[in-house]
N, C-alpha and C positions, 0 to 999 in steps of 0.2 A: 766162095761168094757169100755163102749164110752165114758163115764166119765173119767176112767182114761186113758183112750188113749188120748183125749184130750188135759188133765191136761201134760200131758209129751211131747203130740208134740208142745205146746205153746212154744217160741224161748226164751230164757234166754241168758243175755249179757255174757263176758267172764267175769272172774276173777278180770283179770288183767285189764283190762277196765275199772272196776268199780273204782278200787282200786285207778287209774291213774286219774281220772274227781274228784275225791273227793279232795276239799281244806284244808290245813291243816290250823286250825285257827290261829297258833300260825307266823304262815309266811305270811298270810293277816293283819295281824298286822303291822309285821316289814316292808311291803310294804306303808301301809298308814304313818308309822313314817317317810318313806324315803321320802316321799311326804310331805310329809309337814315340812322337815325339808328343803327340797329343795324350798319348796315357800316361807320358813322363810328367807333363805339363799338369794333368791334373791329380797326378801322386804328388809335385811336389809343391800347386798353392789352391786347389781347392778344399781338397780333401783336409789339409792344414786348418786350413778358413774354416771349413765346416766343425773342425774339431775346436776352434777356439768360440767360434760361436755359441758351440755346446758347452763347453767352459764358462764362458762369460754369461751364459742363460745362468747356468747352475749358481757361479756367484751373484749374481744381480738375484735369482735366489734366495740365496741366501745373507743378504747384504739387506733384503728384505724382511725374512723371517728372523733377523736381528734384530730389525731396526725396529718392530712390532716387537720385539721381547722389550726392547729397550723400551718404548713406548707405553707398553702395560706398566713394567715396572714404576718409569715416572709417574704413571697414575694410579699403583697402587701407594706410591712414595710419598705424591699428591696429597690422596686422601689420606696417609696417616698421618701426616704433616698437619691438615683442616682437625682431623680429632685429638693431635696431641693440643697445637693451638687452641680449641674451643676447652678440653678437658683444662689446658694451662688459665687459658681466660677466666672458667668458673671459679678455681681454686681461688685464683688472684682476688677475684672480685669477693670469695667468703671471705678469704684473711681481709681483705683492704674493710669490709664492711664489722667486722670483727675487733680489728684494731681502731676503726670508727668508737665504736660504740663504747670500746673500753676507753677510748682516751677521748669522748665527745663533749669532757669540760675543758678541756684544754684545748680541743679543735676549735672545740666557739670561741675560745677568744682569740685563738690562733687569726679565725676568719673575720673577726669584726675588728680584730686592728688589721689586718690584711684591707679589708673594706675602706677604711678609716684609707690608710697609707695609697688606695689606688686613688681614692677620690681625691686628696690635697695633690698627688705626686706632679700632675701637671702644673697647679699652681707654683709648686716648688723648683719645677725645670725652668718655668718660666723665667723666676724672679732671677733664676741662679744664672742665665745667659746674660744680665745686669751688669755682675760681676763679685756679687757675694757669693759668701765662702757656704758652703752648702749645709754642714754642719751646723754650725751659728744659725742661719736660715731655718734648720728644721728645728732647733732649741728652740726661737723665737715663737714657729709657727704652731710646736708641741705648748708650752703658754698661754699662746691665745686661744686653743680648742680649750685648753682648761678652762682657763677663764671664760669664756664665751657657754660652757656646759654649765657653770657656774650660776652667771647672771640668767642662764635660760629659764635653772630650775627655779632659781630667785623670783623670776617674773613670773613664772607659771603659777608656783605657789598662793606669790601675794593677789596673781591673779583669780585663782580660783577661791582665797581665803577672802580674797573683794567680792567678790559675788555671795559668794555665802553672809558675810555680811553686810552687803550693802542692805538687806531690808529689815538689820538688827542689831543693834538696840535702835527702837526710836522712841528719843524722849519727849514726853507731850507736856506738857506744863501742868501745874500742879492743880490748877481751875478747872481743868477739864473735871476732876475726882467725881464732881457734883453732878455734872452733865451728863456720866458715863451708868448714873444709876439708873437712868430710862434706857426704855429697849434699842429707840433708834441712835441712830451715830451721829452725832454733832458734823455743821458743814465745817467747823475750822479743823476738826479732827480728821476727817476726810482732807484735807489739804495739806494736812501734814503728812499724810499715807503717802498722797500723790508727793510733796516732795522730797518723801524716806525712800521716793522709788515703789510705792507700794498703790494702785488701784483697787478700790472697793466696787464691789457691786451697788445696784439698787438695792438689793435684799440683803445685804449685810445686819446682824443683829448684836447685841451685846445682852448677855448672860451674868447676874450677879451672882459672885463665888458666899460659900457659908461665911470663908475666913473673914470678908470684908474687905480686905488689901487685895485682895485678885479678882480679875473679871474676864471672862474667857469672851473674845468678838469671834464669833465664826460665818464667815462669806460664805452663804451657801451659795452664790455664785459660781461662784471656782473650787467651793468644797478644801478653803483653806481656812488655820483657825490658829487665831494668834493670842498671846496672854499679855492681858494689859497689868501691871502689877507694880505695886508703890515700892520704892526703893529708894532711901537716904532722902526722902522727903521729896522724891519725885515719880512719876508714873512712864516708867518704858515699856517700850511695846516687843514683842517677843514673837517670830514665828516659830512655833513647835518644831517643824522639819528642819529649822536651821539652827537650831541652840538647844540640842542634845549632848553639849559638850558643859551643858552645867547639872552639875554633877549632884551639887548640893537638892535639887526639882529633877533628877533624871525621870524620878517613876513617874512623877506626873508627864514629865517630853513622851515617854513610852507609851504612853496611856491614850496621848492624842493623838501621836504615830499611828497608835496598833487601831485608835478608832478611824481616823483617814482609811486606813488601808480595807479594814473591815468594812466600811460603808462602802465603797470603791471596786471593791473584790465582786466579781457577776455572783449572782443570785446560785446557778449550777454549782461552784465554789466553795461561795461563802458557806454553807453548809458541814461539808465532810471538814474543812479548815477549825470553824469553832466546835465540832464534834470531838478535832486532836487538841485542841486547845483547852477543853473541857477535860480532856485526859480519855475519852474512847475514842477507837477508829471505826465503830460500828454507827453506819450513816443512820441504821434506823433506830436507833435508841435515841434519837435527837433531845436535849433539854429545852428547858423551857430560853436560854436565851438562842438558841438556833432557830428555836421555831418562831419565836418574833421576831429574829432577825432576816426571816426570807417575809415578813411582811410592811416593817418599818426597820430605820436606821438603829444601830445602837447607840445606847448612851453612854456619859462617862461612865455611871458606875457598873454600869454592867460589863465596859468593857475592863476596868480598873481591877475587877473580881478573876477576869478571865488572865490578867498582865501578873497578878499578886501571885498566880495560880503558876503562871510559868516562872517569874522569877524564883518559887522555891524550887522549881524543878530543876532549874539549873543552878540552884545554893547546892542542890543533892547532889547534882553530877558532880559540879566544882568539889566538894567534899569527896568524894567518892573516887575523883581521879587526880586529886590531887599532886604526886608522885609527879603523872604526864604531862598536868600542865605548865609543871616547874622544868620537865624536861624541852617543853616546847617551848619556852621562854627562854632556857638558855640559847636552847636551838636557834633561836630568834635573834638574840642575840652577837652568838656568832656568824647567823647570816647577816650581820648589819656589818661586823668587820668584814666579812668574806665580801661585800659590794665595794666597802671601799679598795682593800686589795685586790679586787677586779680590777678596778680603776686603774691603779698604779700598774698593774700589767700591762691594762691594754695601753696606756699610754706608754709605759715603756718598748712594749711591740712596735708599736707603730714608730717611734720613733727610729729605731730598728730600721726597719721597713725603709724607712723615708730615707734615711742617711747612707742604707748600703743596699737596696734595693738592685740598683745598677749592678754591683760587681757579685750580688747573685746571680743576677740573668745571666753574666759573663762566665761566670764559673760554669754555669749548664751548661751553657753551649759548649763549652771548650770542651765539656768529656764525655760530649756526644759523637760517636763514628762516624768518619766521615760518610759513610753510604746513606746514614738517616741525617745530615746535614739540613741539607732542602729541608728533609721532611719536617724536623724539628722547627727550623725556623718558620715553614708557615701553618705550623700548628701555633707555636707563641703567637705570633701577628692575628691569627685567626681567634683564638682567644682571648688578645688581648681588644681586638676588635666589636668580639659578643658582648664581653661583659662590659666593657665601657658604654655598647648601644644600651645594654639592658638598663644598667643604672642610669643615666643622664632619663632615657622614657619612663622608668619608674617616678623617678623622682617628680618626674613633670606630671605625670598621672595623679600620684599621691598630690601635692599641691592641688590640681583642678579639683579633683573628687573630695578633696576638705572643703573647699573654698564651697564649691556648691552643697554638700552636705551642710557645712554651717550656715548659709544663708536658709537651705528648707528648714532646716530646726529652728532658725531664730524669726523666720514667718508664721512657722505654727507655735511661736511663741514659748518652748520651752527655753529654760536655764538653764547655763553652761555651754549654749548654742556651740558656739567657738570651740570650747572642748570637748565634746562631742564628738561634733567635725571632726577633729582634728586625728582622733581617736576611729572614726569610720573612713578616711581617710588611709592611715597606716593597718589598719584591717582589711584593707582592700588588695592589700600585699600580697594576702595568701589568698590562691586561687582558689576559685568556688565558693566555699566557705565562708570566707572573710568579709564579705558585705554584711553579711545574715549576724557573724560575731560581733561587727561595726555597731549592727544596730541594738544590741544589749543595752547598753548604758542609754540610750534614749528610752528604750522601754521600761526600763526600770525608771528614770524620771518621769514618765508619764505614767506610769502605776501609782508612784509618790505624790504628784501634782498633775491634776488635770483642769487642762481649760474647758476644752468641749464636750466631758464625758468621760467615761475608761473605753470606750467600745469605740466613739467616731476618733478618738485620740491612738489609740491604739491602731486604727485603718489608716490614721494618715501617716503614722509612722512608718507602717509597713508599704501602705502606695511609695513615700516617699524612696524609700531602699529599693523600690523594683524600681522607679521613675530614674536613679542613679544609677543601675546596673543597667539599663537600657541604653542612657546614655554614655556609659565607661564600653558596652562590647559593640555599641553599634557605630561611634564614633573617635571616641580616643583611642582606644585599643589600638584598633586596625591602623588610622594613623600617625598614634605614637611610636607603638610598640611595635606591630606589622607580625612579620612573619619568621623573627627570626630565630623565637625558641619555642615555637608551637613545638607541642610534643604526642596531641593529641588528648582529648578529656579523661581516658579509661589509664593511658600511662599518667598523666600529670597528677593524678588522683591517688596513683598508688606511689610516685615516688613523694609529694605532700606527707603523705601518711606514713612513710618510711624516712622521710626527713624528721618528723616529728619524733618518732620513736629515739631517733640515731641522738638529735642534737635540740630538741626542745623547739623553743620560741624561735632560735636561728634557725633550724632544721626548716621550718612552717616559711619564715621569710625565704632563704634561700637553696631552698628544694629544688625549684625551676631553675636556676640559673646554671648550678652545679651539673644539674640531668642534661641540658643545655652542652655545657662544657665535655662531658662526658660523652656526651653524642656525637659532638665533632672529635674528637680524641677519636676515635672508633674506627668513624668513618676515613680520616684517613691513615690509621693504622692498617686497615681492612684494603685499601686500596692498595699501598706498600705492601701487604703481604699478599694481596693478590697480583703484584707486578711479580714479584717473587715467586711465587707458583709456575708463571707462565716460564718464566726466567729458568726453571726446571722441565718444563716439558721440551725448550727447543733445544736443551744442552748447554747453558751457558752460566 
């Protein structure tokens, strides 16, 4: 009984418990195929993946620390590219300035029939669309510049030679002799002044000479002083500053010259001047004509003493250098044929120029590569654009600033108003400078001849040149000329002065236009080799 009591209260699991923990083999099966179909799976396309990953990191790697070698190298390549170019450009530019200099008689006239041939060449395409033969055309047109240079110098001359004598000789009739031995000036005489072209003052006097046949009238008016003097039975009148060319009375011409200028010269001056004249430079040893002369005017003979004094000085040199001066004469000489075979150059240049001008340009372009194609052609266009603005505004500048130059000069009543002008004008060419050189020759006429003084003549000479330059930078300038070869005051100032060095008087004219030319050259040279640079860094 304890036994089977036992046996039955021993605990037994439930049913369904048991039934639940037992594994069915058939489904531990399909678990391990899943497993190991799963390890198969990622042996054979993760693990792959993961290794190409790794792969393609390391190149993408290294595809990069390439691509930075290569990238350095282009910009060490770059920059030795910028320093062989620059070191290339300096060379360039010492030979080009080097071969300037040696060949800068031949450049000038290289450039002034180049000048010459750009300024007609329009007129020449013009006519030649007509239906003339183009050659014939520039024969014609080389002719008429001759001839037209011809009749200019002609006119200028006779011009300048009319002025100088328009107020000499004048002859006063022989009656007057009588009437000219008192101090004052007869009214018929006077009307003859006025119709020699010549006004007197009120205070005009007349001076008897020792000789008798000469009588010196000096205007102290205008501190002008003329020789009345009998000649083939008649009495012409002479002003001293203008008939220095008679030769047979030079010393006395020199004698009323050097006393004009003497009385004329400021007081500060006049001094250390006849101290040199006197033959010392020591201001304080002053002579007896220095020291009168800072208190009243000089006279003929004092000043005639002081003229006798230098003409031996210069009989000494002339002796003395004899040899030189026969060398400077020849010299002289041949610079007289050497202008006209200028001539015949530049005209033959230009003619040159004119007739085959075209199938130069043609020729350039053709043996330009095609990569600088473009480039080339609108560097010409661009060029040929500058300097046609420059010159057409030049030109029109120089015309206004004569035109108005000769009208101030011939209001404040100097002679040669017109040439003058004309002269500060064509000096206005050269930057800065060229007004201030313009006004030379006025000053020197108003040193020689003054109407209202040496001092209020001299003021208004100089007002007048700043009243023109005010008027040239604050309204034609900017108008005419504008902006297109500003180069800045500090450069324009140094290439002026290295034009001058290179090529003289043409160097000074066209310093600015060249520096100009040269700056656009550069600039898109500079742009071409900076597409070219870039053209290296992305590989192509």
């Amino acid at each position: 009984m304890n036994g089977s009591v036992n046996q039955d209260s021993t605990p037994h699991p439930p049913a369904e418990e048991t039934s639940s923990n037992t594994v069915d083999p058939a489904s531990q099966i399909n678990t391990e195929q899943l497993h190991a179909q799963t390890a198969t799976l990622a042996r054979e396309t993760i693990i792959p993946l993961t290794q190409n990953v790794g792969t393609m990191t390391s190149d993408i790697r290294l595809v990069v620390r390439e691509s930075r070698e290569q990238t350095r190298q282009a910009r060490i390549a770059n920059a030795s590219l910028k320093i062989i170019a620059f070191g290339t450009t300096l060379i360039s530019l010492a030979i080009l300035i080097g071969v300037i200099y040696l060949l800068k008689d031949i450049l000038a006239l290289v450039v002034i029939s180049f000048l010459i041939a750009y300024i007609v060449s329009p007129l020449v395409d013009l006519i030649e669309r007509k239906g003339i033969n183009r050659t014939l055309l520039v024969i014609i047109i080389t002719l008429l510049m001759l001839s037209g240079l011809a009749f200019l110098s002609t006119v200028t001359v006779n011009s300048i030679t009319g002025q100088i004598w328009k107020l000499l000789p004048l002859t006063v009739e022989s009656d007057f002799e009588d009437d000219l031995d008192r101090s004052e000036i007869p009214e018929s005489l006077r009307q003859k002044f006025v119709e020699g072209g010549v006004t007197l003052s009120q205070n005009a006097t007349i001076a008897v000479e020792e000789t008798g046949n000469r009588w010196k009238l000096t205007d102290t008016g205008n501190h002008r002083t003329y020789d009345v003097r009998k000649e083939e039975n008649q009495l012409k009148v002479y002003e001293t500053l203008g008939h220095l060319a008679d030769l047979e009375n030079l010393h006395e011409h020199l004698v009323d010259l050097a006393t004009i200028i003497l009385n004329q010269t400021p007081k500060f001056l006049r001094t250390p001047l006849l101290n040199y004249l006197e033959g010392t430079d020591d201001t304080a040893a002053s002579t007896k004509v220095s020291e009168q002369a800072s208190v009243q005017p000089l006279g003929y003979e004092q000043v005639d003493a002081l003229v006798e004094r230098m003409e031996a000085r210069i009989s000494g040199f002339v002796l003395g250098h004899s040899q030189s001066i026969l060398n400077a004469i020849g010299s002289s000489a041949r610079g007289a044929f050497s202008v006209f075979t200028t001539g015949v150059i530049i005209l033959f240049l230009t003619f040159f120029l004119l007739n085959s001008g075209r199938q130069m340009k043609k020729a350039f372009i053709q043996i330009v590569p095609n990569r600088f194609f473009e480039v080339a052609l609108v560097l010409i266009q661009g060029l040929d654009r500058q300097l046609g603005d420059y010159l057409r505004s030049r030109l029109i500048q120089t015309v206004i600033i004569s035109i108005i130059a000769a009208i101030g000069y011939w209001i404040l009543g100097l002679r040669f108003a017109l040439l003058i002008g004309i002269i500060a004008g064509l000096a206005n060419l050269i930057p800065y400078i060229g007004p201030f050189l313009g006004a030379i020759p006025a000053i020197i006429v108003v040193f020689l001849e003054s109407r209202f003084g040496l001092g209020w003549s001299l003021l208004a000479v100089i007002t007048l040149t700043l009243v023109i330059q005010i008027i040239d930078n604050a309204i034609i300038t900017p108008l005419i000329i504008g902006k297109s070869v500003e180069l800045g005051p500090v450069t324009t100032i140094v290439v002026v002065l290295l034009g001058e060095q290179l090529l003289g008087l043409m160097g000074l004219l066209m310093a600015v236009p060249i520096a100009a030319m040269c700056k656009l050259i550069i600039e898109e040279v500079w742009t071409e080799f900076r597409g070219y640079s870039r053209s290296i860094l992305v590989g192509h």
